[in-house]
FITOR-443590 format. One record per atom (N, C-alpha, C): x, y, z. Coordinates in steps of 0.05 Angstrom, whole numbers, plus 5000, padded with zeros to 4 digits. Layout:
XYZ...
END
This chain:
625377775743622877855756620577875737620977895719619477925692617977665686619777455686618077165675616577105706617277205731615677125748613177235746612777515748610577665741609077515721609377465696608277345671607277095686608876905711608076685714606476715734605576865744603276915772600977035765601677175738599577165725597277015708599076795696597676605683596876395703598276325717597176145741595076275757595576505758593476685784591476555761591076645736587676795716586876535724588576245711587476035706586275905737586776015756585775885776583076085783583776325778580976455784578476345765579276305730576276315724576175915729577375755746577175595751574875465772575975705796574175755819570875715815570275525839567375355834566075515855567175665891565375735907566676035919565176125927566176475928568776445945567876255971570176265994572476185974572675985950574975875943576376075927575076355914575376535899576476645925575576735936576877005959579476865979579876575972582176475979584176585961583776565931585276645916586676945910584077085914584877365919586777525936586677245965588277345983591477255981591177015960593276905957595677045938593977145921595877305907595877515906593777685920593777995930593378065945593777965968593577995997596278186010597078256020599678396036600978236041600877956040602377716048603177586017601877695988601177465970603677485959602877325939605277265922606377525898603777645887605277905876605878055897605378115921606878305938609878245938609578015942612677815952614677975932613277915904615378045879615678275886613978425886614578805888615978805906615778755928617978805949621278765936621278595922624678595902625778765891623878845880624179155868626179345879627579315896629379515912632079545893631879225888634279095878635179125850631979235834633479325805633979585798635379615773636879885770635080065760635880295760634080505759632980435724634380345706632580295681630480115674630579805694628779625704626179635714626879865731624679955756621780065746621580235729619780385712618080135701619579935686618279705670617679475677618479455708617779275717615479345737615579625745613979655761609979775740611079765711608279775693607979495702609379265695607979075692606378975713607679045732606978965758604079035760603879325748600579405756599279365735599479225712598579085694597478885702599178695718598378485727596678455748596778575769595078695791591978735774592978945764589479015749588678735733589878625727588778435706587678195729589078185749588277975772585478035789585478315789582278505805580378395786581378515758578978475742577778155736579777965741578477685730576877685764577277645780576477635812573977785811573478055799571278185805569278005780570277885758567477875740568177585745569677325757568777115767566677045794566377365804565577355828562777405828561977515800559977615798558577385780560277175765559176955748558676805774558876685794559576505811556776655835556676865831553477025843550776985830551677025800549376995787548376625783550376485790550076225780548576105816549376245832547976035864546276245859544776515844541276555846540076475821541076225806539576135793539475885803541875735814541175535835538775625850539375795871537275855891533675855882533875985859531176025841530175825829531175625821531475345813529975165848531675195862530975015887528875115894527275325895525575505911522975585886523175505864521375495843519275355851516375445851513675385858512175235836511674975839510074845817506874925818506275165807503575145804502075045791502974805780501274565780499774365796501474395827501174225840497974425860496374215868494474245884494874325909493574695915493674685938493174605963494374645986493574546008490674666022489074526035486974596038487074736059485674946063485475096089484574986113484274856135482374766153481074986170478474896173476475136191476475096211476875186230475475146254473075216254471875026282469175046285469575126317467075276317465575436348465175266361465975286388466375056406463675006419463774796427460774706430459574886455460774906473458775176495459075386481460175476468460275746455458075776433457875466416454175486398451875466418452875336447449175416451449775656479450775726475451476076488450076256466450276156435449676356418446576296417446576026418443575976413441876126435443076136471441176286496441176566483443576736474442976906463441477046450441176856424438876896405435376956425434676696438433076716442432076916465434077026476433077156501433977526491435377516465434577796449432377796432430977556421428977486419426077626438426677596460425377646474425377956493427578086478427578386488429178486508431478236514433678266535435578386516437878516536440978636531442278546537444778426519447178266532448378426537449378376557451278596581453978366581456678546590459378486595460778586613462478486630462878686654465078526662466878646683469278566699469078306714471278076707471377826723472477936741475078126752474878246785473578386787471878366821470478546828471378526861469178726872469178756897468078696911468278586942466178416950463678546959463278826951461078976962459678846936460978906914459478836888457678566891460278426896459978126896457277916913458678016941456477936959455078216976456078356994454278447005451978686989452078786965449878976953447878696945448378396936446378256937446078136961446378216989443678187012445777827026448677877013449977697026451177767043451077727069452377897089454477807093456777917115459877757128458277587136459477327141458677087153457776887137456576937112456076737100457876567086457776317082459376137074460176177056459476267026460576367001462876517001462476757030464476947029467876847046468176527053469276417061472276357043474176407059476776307036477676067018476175937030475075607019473375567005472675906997469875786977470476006950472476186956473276436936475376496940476376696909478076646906478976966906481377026938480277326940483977346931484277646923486777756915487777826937485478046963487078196988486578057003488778147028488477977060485178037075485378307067482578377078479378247058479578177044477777967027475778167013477278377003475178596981475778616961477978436951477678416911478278086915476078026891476377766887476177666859476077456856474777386827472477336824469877416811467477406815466577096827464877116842464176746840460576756831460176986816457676966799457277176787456277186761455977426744452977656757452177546779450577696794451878076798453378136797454278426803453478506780454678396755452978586730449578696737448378496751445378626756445878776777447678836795447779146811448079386796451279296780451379526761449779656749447679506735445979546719443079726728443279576754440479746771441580006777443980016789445780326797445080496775445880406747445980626727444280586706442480416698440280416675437180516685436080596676434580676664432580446672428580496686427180306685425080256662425380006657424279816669427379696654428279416666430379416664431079056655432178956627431278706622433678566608435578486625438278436617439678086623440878056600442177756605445077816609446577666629449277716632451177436642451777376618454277136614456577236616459377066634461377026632461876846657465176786651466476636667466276826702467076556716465176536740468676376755468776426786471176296793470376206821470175916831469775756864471375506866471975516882474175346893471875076889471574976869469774676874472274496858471674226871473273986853472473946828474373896816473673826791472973496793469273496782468473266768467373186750465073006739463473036713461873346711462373486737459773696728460273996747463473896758463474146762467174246758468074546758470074626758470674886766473574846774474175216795474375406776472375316748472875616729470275496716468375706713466475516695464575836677461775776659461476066657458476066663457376256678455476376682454076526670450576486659448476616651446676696676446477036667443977066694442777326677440077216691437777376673436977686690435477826685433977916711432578196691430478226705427478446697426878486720426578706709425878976736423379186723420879156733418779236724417279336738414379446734411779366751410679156745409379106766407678736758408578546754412278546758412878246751412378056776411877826765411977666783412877406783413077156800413876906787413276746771410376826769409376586737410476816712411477006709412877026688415977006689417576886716419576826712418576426703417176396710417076016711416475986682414276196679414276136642416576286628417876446627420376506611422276286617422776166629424976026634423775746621421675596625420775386613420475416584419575726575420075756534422775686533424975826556427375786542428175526540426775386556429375066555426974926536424774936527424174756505424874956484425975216481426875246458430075186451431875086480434474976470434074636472432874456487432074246494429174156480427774266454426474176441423174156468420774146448418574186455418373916472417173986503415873766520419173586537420373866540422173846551421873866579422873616591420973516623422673766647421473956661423674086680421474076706423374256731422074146753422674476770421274556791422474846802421574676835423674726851424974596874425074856891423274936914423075116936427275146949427575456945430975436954431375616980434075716977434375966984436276116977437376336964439076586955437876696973440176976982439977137003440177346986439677316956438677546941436177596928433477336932431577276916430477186939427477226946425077186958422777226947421976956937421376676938424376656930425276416930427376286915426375976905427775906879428075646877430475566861430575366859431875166836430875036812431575026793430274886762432274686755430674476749431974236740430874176717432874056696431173816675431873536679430373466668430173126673433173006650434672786667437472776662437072746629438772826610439072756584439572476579442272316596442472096592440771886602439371876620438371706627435271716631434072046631431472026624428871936653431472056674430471986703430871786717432371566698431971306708434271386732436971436733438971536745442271476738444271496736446671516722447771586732450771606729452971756733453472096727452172106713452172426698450272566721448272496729445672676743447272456773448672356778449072196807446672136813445371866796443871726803440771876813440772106809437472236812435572256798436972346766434472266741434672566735435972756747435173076747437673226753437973386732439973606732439673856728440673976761439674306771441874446747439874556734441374756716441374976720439075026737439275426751438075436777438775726785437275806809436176036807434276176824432376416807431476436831429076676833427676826845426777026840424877066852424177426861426277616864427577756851429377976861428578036897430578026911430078096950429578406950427678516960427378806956428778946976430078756994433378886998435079026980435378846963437178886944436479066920433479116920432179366907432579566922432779646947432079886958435580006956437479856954440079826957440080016935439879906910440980026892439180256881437080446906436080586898432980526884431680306885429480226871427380246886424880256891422580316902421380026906422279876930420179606921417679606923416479826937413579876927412379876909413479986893413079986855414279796837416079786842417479536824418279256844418079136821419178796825420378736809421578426806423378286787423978046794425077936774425377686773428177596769430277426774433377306768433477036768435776996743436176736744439176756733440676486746443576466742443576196730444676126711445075776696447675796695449175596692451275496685451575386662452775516645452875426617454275116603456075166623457674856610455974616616454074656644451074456637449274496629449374716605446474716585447674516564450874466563451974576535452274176537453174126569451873826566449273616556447673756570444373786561443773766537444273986522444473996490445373886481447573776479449473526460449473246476448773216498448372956509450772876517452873066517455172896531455372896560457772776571456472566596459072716618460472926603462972896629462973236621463373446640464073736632467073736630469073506634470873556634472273576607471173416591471573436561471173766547470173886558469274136546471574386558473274296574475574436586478374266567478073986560480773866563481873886521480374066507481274056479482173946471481773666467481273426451480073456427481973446413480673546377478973326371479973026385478272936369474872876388475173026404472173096425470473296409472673506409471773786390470673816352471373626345471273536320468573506313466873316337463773226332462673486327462273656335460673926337460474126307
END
């Protein structure tokens, strides 16, 4: 039993510090010290020698044992330290090599001349205001002088959440100017952009999501030649000086007078096109007199005060300004559409 021991031992060491991968090491461990291994196998014999044997065979035994832990524990730890110098090796950073460049994005093209109406109309002593895309249809239509029955307030034309048709998604940033009359303070001189929601088809110039600018002043003495001239500084100051526009007799059932403002088409310069459908002219807003309905509503004196409103659509200023020819491009993020800007 003695030359076996001696021989499980030299075969065990030489295969341990042989061992190239941990699994092949912890094969070995189990092989020869496992409850199944091969020094168990021996000890178990042990029954069989005499009581003067037993003592000396059973040192060697744990001689050997320990001598088998110990090569296993410090091959196990050479065979650790050697795959995190591999690892450190594979995963080593040449900072020599040139980094990668960051790329920027750039501000999307309605979103620069959103900043540009901005500018100029804080410029001019307005407050950008922000407010809820759901609202209510008191908000919506009837506090601006739209009554049941009108076509806007139709299921085919909005986009309502209840059966009973009193929360919807705004279909114009017009409620911010209720809000605003309910709780501010006069004289009262505010711009209010955001997304806007109507069931229209999508084509070069229109979509069932698009975003909405609307102006409105609430004063004494205002009147329409200072809505006709504020609105004409604004478009030769985004559309450059001797910028051709046109104001078109309308009707809103929130503004009396009412009209429409057009500029003369970008691409074609009046002649007519595909972009303006062949007219030469593209209605970029609608405006009016504040309805002194809709003053007395929210508490205002139309005896004393007047005002002026206007609603644009931004994704056709934002045409206008860059001269492109389709609004659909400005929804469909095409990097390489988005890139020009």
């Amino acid at each position: 039993m003695k030359q076996e021991l001696e021989a499980i031992r030299a075969k065990a060491l030489e295969a341990i510090v042989g061992a190239e991968k941990a699994e092949d090491l912890e094969a070995l461990r189990v092989q020869y010290l496992g409850k199944k291994g091969e020094l168990t196998a021996v000890l178990k014999q042990m029954g069989k020698l005499s009581a003067e044997e037993r003592p000396v065979i059973g040192q060697l035994a744990n001689e050997v044992r320990a001598k088998l832990e110990e090569g296993v524990e410090t091959r196990a730890k050479e065979l650790a330290a050697k795959a995190l110098e591999m690892k450190l090796k594979a995963e080593a950073v040449d900072v020599t090599i040139p980094g990668k460049a960051v790329k920027i994005g750039k501000k999307h093209p309605m979103y620069q001349v959103l900043d540009e109406i901005k500018d100029i109309f804080v410029g001019m002593g307005f407050e950008i205001l922000e407010d809820r895309e759901v609202e209510t249809a008191d908000y919506n239509f009837t506090k601006l002088n739209c009554l049941e029955g009108h076509p806007a307030r139709e299921w085919t034309d909005t986009f309502y959440f209840t059966e009973d048709s009193s929360i919807l998604l705004r279909t114009q940033t017009s409620p911010m100017q209720i809000h605003a009359m309910e709780t501010r303070e006069l004289p009262i001189r505010i711009l209010a952009p955001g997304r806007v929601y109507r069931k229209d088809e999508v084509d070069a110039t229109h979509s069932p999501m698009f975003h909405q600018i609307e102006g409105m002043v609430i004063d004494k003495g205002v009147t329409m030649a200072d809505l006709k001239g504020t609105l004409n500084a604004v478009m030769e100051e985004l559309y450059g000086k001797g910028t051709v526009t046109r104001f078109r007799p309308h009707h809103f059932p929130f503004t009396e007078p009412s009209c429409e403002m057009d500029i003369q088409c970008h691409k074609c310069h009046g002649a007519g096109c595909p972009t303006c459908k062949g007219e030469g002219w593209i209605e970029v807003l609608g405006a009016g007199m504040v309805h002194p309905k809709v003053l007395e509503g929210c508490g205002i004196d139309s005896n004393v005060y007047s005002g002026w409103a206007f609603g644009m659509g931004l994704e056709r200023l934002a045409l206008g300004h860059f001269k492109i020819g389709d609004l659909r491009l400005i929804f469909e993020n095409d990097v390489r559409f988005l890139e020009q800007f």
